[in-house]
C-alpha positions in Angstrom: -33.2 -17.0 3.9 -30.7 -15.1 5.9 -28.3 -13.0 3.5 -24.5 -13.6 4.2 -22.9 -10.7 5.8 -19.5 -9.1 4.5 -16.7 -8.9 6.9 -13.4 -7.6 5.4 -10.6 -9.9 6.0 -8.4 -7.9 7.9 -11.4 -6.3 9.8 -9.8 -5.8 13.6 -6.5 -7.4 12.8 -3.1 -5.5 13.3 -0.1 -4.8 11.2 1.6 -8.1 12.1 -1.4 -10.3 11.9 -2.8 -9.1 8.6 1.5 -9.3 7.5 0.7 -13.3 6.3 -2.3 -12.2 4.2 -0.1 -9.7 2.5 2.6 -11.6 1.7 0.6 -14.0 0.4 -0.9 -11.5 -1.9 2.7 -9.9 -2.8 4.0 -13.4 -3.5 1.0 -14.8 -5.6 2.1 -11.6 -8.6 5.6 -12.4 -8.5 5.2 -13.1 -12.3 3.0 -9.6 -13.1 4.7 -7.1 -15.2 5.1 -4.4 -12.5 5.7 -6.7 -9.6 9.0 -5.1 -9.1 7.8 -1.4 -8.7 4.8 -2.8 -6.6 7.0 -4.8 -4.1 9.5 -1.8 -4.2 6.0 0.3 -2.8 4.9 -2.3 -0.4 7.9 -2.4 1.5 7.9 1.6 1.6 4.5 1.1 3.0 5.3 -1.5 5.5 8.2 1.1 6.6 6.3 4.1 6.7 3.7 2.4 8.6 6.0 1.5 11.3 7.3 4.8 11.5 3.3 5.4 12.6 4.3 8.7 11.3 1.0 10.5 11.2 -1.1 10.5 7.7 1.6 8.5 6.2 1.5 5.8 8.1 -2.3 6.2 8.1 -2.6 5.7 4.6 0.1 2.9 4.3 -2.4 1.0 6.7 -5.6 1.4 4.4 -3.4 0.5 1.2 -2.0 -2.6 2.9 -5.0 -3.7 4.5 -6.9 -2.9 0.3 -4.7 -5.0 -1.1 -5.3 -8.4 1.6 -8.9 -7.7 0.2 -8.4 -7.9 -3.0 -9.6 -11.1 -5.1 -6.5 -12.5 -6.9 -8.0 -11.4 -10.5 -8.4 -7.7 -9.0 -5.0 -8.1 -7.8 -3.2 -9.4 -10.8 -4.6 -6.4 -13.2 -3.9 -3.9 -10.2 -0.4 -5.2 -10.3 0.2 -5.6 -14.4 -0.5 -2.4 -14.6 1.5 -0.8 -11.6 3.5 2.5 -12.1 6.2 3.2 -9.7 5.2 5.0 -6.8 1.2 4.9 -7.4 1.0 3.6 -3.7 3.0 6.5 -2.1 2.0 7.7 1.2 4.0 10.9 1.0 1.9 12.4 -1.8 -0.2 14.4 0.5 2.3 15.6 2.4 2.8 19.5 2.4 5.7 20.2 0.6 5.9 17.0 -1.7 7.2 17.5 -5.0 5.5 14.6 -7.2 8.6 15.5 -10.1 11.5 14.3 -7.7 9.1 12.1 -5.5 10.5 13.4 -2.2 9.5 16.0 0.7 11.1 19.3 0.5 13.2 20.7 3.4 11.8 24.2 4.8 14.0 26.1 2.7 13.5 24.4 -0.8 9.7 25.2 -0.5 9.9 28.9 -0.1 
């Protein structure tokens, strides 16, 4: 007997083929207790990653591509117990301050 393979769902896709999925997925936790805060995130994701602005928009891509594979009981917890900006592909930026969630100019960091 020949064991099924996994192939991720959005495995090859782009942006605006996996969009659908993701929808789908934002749509389906409309009633979860951080749905708010999470849709808020999403749709910083989906504009960071058309920025394709470097590690940013890297990172928005793995997040929204983590969150079409998610099974809708992973997905429901995940969301129930979303904080505002837990998805936030700024965080690793140099010069991000996580206390006013925002990128510090030049002179601000010195």
């Amino acid at each position: 007997m020949k064991k099924k393979e996994y192939k991720a769902v959005t495995y090859g896709l782009a942006y605006k083929d996996y969009l659908p999925i993701l929808n789908k997925k934002v749509y389906q936790t409309r009633e979860c207790k951080g749905y708010y805060d999470f849709l808020n995130d999403i749709n910083l994701l989906k504009k960071t990653l058309k920025k394709k602005d470097g590690k940013p928009s890297l990172l928005s891509n793995i997040w929204l591509k983590r969150i079409c594979e998610m099974d809708k009981e992973q997905l429901f917890k995940f969301v129930n117990n979303y904080k505002k900006y837990d998805l936030n592909p700024f965080e690793f930026e140099p010069g991000y301050d996580k206390e006013k969630n925002e990128i510090l100019s030049e002179e601000e960091e010195l």
